[in-house]
ROFI-322187 format. One line per 5 residues: number of its first residue (from 1); for each residue z, y, x of N, C-alpha, C, CB. Coordinates in Angstrom, 2 decimals, decimal comma. Glycine has a CB too. Layout:
NUM> Z Y X Z Y X Z Y X Z Y X  ...
END
This chain:
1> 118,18 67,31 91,09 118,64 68,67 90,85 117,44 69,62 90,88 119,71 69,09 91,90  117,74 70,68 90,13 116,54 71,78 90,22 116,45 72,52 91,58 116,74 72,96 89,08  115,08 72,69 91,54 114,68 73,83 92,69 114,48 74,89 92,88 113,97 73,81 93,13  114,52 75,79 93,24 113,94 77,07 93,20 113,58 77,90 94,67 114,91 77,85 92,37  112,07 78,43 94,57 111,76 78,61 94,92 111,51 79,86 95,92 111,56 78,18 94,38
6> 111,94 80,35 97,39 112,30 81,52 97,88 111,20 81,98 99,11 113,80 81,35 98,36  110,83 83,51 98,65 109,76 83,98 99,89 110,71 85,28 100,41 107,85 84,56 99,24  110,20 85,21 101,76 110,75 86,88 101,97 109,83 87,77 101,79 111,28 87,30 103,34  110,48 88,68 101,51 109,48 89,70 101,72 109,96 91,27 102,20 108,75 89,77 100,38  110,88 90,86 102,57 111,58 92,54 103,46 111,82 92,04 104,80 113,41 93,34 102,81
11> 111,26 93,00 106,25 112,05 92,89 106,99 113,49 92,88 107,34 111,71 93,29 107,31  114,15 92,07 108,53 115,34 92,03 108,43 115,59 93,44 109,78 115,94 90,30 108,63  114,75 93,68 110,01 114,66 95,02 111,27 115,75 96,15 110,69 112,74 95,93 111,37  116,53 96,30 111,36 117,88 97,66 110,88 118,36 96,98 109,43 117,04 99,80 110,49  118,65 95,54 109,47 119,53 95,51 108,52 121,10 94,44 109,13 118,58 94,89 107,14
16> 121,79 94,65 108,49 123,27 94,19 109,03 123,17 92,93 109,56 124,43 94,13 107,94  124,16 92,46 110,51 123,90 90,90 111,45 124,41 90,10 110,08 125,17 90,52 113,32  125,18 90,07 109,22 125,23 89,22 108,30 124,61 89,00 107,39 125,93 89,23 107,95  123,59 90,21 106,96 122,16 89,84 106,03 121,10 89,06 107,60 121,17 91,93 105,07  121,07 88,87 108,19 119,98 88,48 108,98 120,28 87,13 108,89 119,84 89,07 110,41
21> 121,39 86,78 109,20 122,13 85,38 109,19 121,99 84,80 108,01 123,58 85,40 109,46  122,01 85,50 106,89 121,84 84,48 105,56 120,57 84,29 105,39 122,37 84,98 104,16  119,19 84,82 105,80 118,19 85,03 105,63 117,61 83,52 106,56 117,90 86,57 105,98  118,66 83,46 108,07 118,21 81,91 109,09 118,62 80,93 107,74 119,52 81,44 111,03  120,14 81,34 107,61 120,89 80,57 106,72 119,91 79,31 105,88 121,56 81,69 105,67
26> 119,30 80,78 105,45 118,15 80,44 103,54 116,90 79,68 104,59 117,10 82,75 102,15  116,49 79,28 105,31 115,23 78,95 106,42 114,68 80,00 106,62 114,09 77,99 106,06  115,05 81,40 106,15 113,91 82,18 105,85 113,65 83,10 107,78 114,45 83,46 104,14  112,76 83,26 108,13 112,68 84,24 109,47 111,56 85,07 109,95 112,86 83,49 110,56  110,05 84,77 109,38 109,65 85,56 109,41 109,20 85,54 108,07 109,05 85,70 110,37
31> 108,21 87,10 108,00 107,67 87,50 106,56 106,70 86,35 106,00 106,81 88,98 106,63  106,96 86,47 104,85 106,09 85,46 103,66 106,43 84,24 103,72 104,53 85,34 103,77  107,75 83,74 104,58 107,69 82,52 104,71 108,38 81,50 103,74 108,06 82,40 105,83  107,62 81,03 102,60 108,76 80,26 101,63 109,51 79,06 101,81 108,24 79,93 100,53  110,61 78,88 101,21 111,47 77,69 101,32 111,41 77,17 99,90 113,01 78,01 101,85
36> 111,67 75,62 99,53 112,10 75,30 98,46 113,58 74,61 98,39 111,14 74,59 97,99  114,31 75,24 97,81 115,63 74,69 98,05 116,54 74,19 96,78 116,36 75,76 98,78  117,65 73,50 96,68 117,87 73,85 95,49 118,89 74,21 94,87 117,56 73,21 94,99  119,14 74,65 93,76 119,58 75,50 92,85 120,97 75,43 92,84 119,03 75,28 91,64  121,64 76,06 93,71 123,06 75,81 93,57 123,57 76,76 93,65 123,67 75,05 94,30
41> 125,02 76,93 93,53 125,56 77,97 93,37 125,95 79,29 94,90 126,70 77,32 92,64  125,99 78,28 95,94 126,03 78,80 97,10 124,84 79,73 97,62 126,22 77,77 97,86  123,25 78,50 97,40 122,41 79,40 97,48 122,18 80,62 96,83 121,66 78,92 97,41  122,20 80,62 95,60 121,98 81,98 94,53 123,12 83,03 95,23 122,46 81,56 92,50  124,37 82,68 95,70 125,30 83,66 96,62 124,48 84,23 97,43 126,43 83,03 97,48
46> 123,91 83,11 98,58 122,89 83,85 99,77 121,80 84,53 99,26 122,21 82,84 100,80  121,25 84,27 97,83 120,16 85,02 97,68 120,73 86,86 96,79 119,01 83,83 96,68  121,80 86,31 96,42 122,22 87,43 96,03 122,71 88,63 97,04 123,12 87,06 95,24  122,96 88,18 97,89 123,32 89,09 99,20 121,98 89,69 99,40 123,90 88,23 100,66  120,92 89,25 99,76 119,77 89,52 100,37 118,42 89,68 99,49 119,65 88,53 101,31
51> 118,61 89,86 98,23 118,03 89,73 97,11 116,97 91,17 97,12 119,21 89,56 95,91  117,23 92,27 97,97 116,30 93,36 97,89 114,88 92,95 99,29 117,40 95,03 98,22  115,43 91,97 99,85 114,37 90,89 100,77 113,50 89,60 100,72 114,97 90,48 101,58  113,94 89,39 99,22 113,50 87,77 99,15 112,76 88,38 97,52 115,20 86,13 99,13  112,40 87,19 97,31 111,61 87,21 96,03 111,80 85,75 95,40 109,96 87,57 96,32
56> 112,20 85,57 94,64 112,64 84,60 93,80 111,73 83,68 92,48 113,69 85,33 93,28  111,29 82,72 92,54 110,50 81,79 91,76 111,08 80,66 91,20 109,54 81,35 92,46  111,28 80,20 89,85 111,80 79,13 89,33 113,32 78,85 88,94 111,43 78,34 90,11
END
């Protein structure tokens, strides 16, 4: 299956307990830290929630 590729790049500091949670969710916890995961429909949900924090590749 395909991968795609996820960095953060917004703090999760003053943002809602359920964007913080999708962000552990995604591996993601501190800044710059990328995951490679893959391409499914659930993830693109979590990244769509949190999408003004992450940065998206592939």
């Amino acid at each position: 299956m395909a991968t795609i590729k996820i960095t953060q790049t917004g703090s999760p500091i003053r943002r809602e307990k359920d964007q913080r949670a999708t962000l552990i969710g995604l591996g993601l916890n501190k800044m710059h830290k990328t995951r490679e995961l893959e391409d499914s429909a659930e993830v693109r949900g979590m990244i769509r929630k949190v999408q003004h924090m992450v940065s998206v590749e592939g």
